[in-house]
C-alpha positions in Angstrom: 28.5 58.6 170.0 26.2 56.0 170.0 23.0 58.2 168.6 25.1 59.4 166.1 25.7 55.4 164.8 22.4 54.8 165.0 21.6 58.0 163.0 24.0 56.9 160.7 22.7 53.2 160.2 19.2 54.0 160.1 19.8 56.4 157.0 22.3 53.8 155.2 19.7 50.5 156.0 16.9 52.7 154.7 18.8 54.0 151.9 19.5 50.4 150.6 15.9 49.3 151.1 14.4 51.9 149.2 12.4 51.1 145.6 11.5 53.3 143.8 13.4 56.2 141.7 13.8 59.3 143.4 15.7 61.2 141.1 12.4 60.9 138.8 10.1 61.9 141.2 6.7 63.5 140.3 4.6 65.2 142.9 0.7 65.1 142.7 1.0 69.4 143.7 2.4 70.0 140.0 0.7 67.5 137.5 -2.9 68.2 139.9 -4.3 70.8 137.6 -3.5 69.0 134.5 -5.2 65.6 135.6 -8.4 67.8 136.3 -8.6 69.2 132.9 -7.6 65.1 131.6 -10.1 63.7 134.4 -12.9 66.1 132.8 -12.3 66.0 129.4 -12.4 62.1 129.5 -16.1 62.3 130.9 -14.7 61.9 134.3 -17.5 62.7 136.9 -17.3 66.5 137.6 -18.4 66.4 141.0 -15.3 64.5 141.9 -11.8 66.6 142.8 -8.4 64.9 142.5 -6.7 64.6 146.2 -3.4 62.9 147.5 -4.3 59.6 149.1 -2.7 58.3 152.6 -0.2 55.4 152.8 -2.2 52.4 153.8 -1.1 49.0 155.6 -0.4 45.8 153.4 0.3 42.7 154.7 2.8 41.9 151.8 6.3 39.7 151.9 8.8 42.0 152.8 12.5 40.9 152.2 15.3 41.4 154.9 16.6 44.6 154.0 13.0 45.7 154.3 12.2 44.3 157.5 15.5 45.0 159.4 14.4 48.9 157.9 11.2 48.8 159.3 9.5 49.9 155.4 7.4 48.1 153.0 4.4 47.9 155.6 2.5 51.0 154.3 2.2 52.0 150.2 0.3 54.9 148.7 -2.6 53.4 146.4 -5.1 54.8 144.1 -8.6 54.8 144.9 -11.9 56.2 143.6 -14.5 57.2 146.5 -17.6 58.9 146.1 -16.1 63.1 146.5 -12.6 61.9 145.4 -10.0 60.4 143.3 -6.9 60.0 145.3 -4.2 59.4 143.6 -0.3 59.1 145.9 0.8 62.5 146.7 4.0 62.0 144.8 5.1 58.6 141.9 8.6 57.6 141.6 7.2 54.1 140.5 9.9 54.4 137.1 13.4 55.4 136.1 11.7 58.4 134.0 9.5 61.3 134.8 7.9 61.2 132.3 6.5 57.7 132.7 5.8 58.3 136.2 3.5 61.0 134.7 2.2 59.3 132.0 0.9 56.7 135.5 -0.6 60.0 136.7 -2.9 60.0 133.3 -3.7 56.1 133.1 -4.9 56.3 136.6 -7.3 59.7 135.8 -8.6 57.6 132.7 -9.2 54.5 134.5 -11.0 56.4 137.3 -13.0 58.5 134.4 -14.3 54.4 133.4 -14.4 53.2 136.6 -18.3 53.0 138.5 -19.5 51.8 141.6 -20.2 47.9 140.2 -17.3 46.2 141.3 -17.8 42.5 142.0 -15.8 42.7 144.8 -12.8 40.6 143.2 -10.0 43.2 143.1 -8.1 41.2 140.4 -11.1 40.7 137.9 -12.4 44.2 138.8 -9.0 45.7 137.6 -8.2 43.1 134.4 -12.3 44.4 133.2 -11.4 48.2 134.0 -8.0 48.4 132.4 -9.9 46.8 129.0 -12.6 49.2 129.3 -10.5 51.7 129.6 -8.7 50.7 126.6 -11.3 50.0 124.5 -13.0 53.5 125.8 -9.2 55.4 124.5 -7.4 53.6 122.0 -4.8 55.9 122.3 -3.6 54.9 125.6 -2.8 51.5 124.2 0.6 52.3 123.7 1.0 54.1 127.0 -0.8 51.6 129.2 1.7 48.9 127.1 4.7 51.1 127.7 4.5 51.4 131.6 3.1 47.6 132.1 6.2 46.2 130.3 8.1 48.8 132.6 6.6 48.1 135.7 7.5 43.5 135.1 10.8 44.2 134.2 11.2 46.0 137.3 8.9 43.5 139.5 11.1 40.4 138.0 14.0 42.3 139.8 12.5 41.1 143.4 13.4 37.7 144.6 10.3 35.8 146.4 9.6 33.0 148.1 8.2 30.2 146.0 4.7 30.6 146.8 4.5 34.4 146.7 6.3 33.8 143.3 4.0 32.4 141.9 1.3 34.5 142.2 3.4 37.4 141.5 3.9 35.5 137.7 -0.1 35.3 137.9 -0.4 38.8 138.7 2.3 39.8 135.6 0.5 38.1 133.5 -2.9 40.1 134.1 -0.8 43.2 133.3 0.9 42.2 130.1 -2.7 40.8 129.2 -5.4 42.3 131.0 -8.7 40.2 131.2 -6.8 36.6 130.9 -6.0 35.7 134.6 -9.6 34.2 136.4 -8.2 33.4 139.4 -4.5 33.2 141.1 -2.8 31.0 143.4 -3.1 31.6 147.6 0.0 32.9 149.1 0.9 33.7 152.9 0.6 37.1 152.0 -0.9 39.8 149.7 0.8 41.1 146.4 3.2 43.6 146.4 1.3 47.4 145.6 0.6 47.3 141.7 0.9 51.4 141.0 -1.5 50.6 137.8 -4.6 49.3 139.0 -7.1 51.4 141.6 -7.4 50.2 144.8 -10.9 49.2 147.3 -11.8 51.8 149.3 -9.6 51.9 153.1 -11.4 50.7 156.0 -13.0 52.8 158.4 -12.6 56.0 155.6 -12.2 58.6 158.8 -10.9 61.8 158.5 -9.9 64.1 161.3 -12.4 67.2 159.8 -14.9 64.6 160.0 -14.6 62.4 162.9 -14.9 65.2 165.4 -16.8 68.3 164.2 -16.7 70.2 167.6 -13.4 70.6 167.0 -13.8 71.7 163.7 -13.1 75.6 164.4 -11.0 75.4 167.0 -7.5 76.4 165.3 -9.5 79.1 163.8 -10.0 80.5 167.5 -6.3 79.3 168.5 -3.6 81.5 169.5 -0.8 78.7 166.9 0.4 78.1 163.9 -2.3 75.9 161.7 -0.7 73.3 159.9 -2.8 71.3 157.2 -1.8 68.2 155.8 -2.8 66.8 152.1 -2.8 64.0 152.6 -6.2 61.9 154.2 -5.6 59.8 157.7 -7.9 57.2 158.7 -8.5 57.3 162.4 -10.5 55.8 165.5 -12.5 56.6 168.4 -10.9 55.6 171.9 -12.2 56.0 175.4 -10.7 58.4 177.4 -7.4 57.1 178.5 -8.0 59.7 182.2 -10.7 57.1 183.5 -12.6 60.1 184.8 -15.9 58.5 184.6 -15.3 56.4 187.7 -16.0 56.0 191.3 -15.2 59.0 193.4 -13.9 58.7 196.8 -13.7 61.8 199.3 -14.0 62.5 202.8 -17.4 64.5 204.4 -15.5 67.0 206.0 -14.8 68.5 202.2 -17.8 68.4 201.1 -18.4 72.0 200.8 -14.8 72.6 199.0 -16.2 71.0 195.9 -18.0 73.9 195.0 -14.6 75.9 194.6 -13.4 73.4 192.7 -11.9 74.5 189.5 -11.2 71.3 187.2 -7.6 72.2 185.7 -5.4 69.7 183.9 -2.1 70.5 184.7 -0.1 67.8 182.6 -1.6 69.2 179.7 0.7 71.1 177.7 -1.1 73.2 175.6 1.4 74.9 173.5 1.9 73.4 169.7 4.2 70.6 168.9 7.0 71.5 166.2 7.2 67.9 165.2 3.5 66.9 165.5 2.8 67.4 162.0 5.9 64.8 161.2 4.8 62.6 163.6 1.3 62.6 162.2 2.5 61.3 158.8 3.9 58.7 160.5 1.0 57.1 162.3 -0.9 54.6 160.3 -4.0 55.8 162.3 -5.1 59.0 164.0 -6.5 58.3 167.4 -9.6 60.3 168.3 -10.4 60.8 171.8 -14.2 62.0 172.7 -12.5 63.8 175.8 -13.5 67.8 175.4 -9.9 68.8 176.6 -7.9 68.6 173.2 -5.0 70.8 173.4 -6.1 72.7 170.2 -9.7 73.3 171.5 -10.6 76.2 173.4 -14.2 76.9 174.9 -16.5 75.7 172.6 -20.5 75.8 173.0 -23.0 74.3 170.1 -23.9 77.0 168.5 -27.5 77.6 169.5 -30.6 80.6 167.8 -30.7 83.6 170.1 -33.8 84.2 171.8 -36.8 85.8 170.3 -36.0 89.7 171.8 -32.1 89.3 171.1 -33.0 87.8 167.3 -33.0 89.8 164.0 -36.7 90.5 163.1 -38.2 87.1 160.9 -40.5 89.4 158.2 -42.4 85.9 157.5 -42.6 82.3 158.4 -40.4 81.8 155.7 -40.9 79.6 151.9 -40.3 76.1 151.3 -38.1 75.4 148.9 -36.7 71.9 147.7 -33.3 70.7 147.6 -31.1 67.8 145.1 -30.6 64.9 146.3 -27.7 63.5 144.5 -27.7 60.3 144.6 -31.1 58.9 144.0 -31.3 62.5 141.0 -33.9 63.8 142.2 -35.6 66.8 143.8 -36.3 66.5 147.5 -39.5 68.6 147.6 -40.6 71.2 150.5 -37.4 70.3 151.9 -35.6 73.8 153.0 -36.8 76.9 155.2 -35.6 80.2 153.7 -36.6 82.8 156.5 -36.4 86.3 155.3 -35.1 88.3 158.0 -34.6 91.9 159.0 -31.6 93.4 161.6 -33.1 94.4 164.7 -30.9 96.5 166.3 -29.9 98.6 162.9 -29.9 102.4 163.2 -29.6 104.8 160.2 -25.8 105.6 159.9 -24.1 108.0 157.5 -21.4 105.9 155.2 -18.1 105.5 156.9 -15.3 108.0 156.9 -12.5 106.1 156.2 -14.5 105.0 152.7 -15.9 108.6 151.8 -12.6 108.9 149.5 -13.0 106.1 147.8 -16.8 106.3 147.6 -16.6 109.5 146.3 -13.7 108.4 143.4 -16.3 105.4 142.5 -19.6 107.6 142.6 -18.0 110.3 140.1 -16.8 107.0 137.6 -19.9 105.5 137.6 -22.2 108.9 137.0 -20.3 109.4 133.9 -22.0 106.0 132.8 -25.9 107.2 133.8 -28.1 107.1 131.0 -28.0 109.6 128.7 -31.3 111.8 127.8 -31.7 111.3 123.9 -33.7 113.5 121.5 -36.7 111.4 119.4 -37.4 112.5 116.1 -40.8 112.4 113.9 -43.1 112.4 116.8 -46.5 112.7 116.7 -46.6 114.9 120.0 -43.5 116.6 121.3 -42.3 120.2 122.7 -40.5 121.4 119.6 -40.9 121.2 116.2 -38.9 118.7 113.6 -37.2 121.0 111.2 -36.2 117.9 109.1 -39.4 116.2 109.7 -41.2 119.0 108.4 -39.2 119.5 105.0 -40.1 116.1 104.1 -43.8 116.4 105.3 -43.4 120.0 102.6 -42.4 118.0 99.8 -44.6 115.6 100.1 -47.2 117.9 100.2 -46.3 119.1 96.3 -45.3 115.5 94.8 -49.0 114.9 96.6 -48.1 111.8 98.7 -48.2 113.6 102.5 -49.9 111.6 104.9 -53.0 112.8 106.6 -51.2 112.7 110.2 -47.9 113.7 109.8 -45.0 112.8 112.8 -43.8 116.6 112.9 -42.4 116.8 116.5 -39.4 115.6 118.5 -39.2 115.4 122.3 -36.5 114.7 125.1 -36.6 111.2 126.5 -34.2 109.7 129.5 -32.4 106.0 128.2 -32.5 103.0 131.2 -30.8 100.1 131.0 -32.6 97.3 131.2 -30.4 95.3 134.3 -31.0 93.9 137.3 -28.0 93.1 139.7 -28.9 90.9 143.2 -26.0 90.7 145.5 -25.5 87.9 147.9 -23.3 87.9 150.9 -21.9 84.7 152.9 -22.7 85.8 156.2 -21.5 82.7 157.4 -19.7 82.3 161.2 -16.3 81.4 159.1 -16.4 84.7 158.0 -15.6 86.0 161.7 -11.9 85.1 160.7 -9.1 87.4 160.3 -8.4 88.6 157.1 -5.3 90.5 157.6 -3.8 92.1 161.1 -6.7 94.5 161.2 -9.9 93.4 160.0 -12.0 90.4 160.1 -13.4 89.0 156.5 -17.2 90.1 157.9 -15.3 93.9 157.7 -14.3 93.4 154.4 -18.3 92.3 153.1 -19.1 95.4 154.8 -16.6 97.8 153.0 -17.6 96.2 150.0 -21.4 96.4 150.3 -20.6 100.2 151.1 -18.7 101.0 148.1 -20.5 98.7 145.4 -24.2 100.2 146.7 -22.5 104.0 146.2 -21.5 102.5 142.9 -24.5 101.0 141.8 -26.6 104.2 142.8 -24.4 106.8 141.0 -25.1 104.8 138.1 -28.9 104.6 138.6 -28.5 100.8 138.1 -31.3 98.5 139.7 -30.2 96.5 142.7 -30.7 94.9 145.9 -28.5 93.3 148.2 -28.8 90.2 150.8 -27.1 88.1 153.4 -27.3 84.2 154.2 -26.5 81.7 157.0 -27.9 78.4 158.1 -28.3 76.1 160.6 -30.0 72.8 158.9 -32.4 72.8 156.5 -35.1 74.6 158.8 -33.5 77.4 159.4 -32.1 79.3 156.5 -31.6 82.9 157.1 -32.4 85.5 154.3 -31.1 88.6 155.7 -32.8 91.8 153.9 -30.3 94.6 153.1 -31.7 96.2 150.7 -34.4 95.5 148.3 -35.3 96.6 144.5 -38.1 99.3 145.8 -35.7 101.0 148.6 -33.7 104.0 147.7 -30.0 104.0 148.9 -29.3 105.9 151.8 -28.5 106.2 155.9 -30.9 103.4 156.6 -29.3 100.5 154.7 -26.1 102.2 155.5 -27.2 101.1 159.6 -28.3 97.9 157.9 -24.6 97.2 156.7 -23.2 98.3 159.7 -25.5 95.6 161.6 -24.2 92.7 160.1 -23.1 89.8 161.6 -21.5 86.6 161.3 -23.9 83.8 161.5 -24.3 80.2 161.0 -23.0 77.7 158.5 -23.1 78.2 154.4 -26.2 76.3 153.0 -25.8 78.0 149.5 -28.7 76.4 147.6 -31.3 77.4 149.5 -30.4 80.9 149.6 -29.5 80.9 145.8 -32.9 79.8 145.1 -34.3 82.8 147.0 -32.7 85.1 145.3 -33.6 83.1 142.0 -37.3 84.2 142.8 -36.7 87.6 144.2 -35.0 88.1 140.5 -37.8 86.6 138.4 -40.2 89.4 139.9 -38.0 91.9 137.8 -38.7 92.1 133.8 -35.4 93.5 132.9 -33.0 91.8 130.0 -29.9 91.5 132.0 -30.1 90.1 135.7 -27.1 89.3 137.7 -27.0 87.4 140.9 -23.5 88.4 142.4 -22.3 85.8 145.3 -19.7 87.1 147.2 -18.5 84.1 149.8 -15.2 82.9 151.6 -15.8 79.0 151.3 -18.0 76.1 149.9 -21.2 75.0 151.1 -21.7 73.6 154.6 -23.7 72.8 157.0 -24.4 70.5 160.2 -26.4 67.8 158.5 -25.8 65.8 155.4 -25.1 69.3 153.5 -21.5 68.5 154.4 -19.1 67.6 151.2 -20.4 66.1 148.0 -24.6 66.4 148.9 -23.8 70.3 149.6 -21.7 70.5 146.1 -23.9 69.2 144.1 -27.7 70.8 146.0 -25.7 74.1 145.3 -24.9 73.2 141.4 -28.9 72.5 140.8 -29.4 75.8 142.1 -27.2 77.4 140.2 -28.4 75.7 136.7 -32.1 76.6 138.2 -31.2 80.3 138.2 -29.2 79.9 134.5 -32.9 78.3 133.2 -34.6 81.3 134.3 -32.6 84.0 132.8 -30.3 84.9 135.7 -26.6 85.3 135.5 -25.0 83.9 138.4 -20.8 84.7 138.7 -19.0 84.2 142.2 -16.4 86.5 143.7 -14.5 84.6 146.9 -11.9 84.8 148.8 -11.3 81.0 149.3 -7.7 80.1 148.0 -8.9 76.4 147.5 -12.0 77.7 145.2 -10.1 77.0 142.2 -10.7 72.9 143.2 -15.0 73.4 143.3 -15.9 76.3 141.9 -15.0 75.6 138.1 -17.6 72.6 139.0 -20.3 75.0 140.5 -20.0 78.1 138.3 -18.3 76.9 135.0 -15.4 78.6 133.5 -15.0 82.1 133.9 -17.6 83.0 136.3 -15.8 83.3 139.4 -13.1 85.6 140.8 -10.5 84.4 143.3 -9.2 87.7 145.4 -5.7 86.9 146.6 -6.0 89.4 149.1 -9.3 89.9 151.2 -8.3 93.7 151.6 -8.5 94.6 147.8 -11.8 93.0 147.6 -14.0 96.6 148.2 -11.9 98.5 145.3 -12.2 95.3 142.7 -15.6 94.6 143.5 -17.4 97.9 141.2 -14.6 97.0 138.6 -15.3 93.1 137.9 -19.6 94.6 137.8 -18.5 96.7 135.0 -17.2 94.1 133.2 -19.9 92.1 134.4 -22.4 94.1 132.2 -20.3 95.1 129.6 -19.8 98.8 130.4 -16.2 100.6 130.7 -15.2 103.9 131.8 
């Protein structure tokens, strides 16, 4: 009885202490790809992706209903940081949803203004960015004039104390008329959340992917249900709460039982939490603990190179190749390894049985596309005669205009096509994952190398295929496949067959490899084919926005020289990067990893323009 009044009481106190509008609620999940399109097409930085911000502390004046609640400590602000605009996860700031996502736009257009001078005065900073922005897009006047008028009727509601009062009047008056408030009164505490202006950045800016990259995997590996929130947690590092860094006491008699000793934790529950997620929106911070045994962790070892005998075969000492650093602009010179490499252990192996059907379907398609042997007429040497050829050089010969070295002979010559395709795999360790109940997403590259290579040689295209991984910027493998000058056969069949999952995903390295294995080849048309199932990574600074952008300057490299680049992935979050990487229209999100083999040879005929 008495949990059931509490129950009770907590949802009526909370109820009356709400703000807000719920009824006109607007969540970040529906307006997000319309404020990317806006974002973009008001010269908002490309590189940056639109993301739901966390609630954050504020020490503001709560009123009683508030504090005998327990809300009002923690609002969701806007910020711009250098990878991200975060914007709250959902508005119900007015009575209307429209307005609430009309406050969607104004913040994407202040953030497309907004730059990394700030004077450190988050009043000023704001007044100076809403007139820029204004002055930037006249047509938001009315908007911006719309929702500030809003937004003081609704603040005017909220009885304060005298001295927060007064600033609040201060800070009303910067939003009716931005740019004529210099400074506002002191007050006990800080203003309440204004949903119109972008906030400083949060301290300690930690997130859990982040803070503890051994851990990064480890649900990956897990045996439970991965949960993934949207929203961004700051966190901190603790010591380990088990003291077992201490002083260890024991008797000599036991010495020699120590070396059975097997270190278990028994009050470690290591099945998953039903309510953890819930609870982890709750916390204001996520504690980290630098102890090994997490309950979502497994055995994990730093991934370390095999040895020498037990390594694929290194076919040089690899090329130097530079890499974008973008935040000073410029092109870190001599800065990455490529190592071309070749599968030791590969064996020449016939093409799988379970593809032969398919293969066979695909090869029959694509021979009906080989180039077709054409006749050329009015030769000068040839194995038949020109009938038509010769009645004109017969006329001629009686009006008296024949020429002395008449073109009287046709011959039979084959038609090529003048295109190069490159194809390169993400061989990357994420790509051990499942991809369905049966086979891992490193079994689906292989199916679709197999089918795409019979493919491509039933149509006598030119192509060669290759595999990448990395570990740093030292260490870039360029596994060989198949190159322009080998025929397709049993050999790079066994090559196939002998991949393996690798390192870590630094893509501009390896893109720039395959840039200059494509120069070498004078044909019209070349294609560089990526076929991956994330965004670049690595263990060093490639991480995030340096490994976004290093991979974009490759990719408008290979566009200078001629090359084609389109991406095929099965990353269900490409749709927030790749736009940025490729451009419009030059990737292909698979739903499903399993249909990736059978789209593959139909998204390279429309690649180069040639139906069935």
């Amino acid at each position: 009885m008495e949990e059931a009044v509490g129950i009770r009481w907590h949802r009526l106190i909370t109820r009356l202490a709400g703000d807000g509008f719920p009824q006109a609620r607007v969540r970040l999940e529906d307006e997000g790809p319309r404020l990317a399109m806006v974002f973009r097409a008001l010269s908002g930085d490309p590189g940056l992706t639109i993301k739901a911000s966390t609630e954050r502390s504020l020490n503001t004046w709560r009123p009683l209903a508030h504090r005998l609640a327990g809300t009002g400590r923690r609002h969701t602000l806007a910020w711009r940081e250098a990878e991200a605009l975060r914007v709250p996860h959902s508005l119900e700031v007015f009575p209307e949803q429209a307005m609430n996502r009309d406050l969607y736009l104004w913040l994407a257009a202040m953030a497309s203004q907004a730059g990394e001078d700030s004077s450190g005065d988050w009043l000023q900073d704001n007044q100076q960015l809403v007139v820029r922005t204004l002055d930037a897009f006249p047509g938001l006047y009315d908007l911006y004039r719309t929702l500030a008028r809003c937004l003081v009727d609704i603040r005017r509601q909220r009885k304060l104390p005298p001295a927060q009062a007064q600033q609040e009047a201060c800070l009303q008056a910067a939003l009716l008329d931005p740019g004529s408030l210099r400074e506002w009164p002191d007050a006990s505490a800080e203003p309440w959340p204004v949903p119109l202006w972008l906030y400083p950045l949060p301290e300690q800016p930690l997130t859990l992917a982040a803070a503890n990259d051994s851990d990064a995997d480890a649900e990956g590996h897990g045996g439970g249900k991965v949960r993934q929130s949207k929203q961004r947690k700051q966190g901190r590092y603790v010591d380990d709460p088990n003291k077992r860094n201490g002083l260890m006491i024991f008797r000599l008699e036991s010495l020699f039982s120590w070396s059975e000793f097997v270190p278990v934790d028994r009050c470690e529950d290591d099945q998953d939490d039903e309510d953890a997620e819930r609870i982890a929106e709750d916390l204001d911070y996520l504690t980290l603990s630098r102890n090994p045994s997490t309950s979502a962790s497994r055995i994990k070892l730093d991934m370390d190179l095999p040895s020498a005998s037990e390594d694929d075969i290194p076919l040089s000492d690899g090329c130097l190749f530079p890499e974008w650093d973008w935040k000073k602009q410029q092109l870190r010179s001599n800065h990455c390894r490529v190592i071309p490499m070749l599968p030791r252990d590969a064996e020449p192996a016939p093409l799988p049985e379970r593809l032969r059907s398919l293969a066979s379907n695909l090869r029959q398609r694509f021979q009906g596309l080989q180039p077709q042997r054409v006749w050329q007429k009015r030769q000068a040497s040839g194995t038949l005669l020109d009938l038509d050829a010769c009645l004109h050089h017969a006329a001629d010969l009686r009006r008296g205009c024949a020429t002395s070295q008449p073109a009287l002979w046709r011959r039979e010559t084959a038609r090529h096509r003048d295109l190069a395709c490159l194809v390169l795999a993400d061989l990357s360790l994420s790509t051990e994952a499942w991809a369905d109940n049966q086979h891992q997403v490193i079994d689906v590259i292989r199916d679709s190398l197999h089918l795409l290579g019979e493919a491509l040689d039933a149509g006598q295209d030119d192509f060669a295929m290759y595999g990448f991984s990395s570990r740093r910027r030292d260490h870039v493998r360029f596994n060989l496949i198949k190159n322009f000058a080998e025929p397709w056969g049993n050999a790079i069949h066994g090559r196939i067959k002998a991949l393996k999952p690798g390192y870590y995903t630094r893509m501009g390295g390896a893109i720039r490899q395959a840039t200059e294995v494509l120069k070498d080849k004078p044909a019209e048309q070349r294609l560089l084919l990526l076929l991956t199932d994330g965004k670049p990574n690595d263990l060093d600074v490639y991480e995030g926005r340096y490994g976004m952008e290093d991979t974009r300057q490759a990719l408008l490299e290979a566009r200078q020289a001629g090359i084609q680049p389109f991406c095929v992935t099965i990353d269900q979050q490409a749709a927030d990067y790749l736009p940025y990487l490729f451009g419009q229209q030059r990737y292909q999100l698979i739903r499903q990893a399993a249909e990736l083999p059978g789209l593959l040879p139909k998204l390279y005929l429309l690649l180069t323009g040639r139906t069935t």
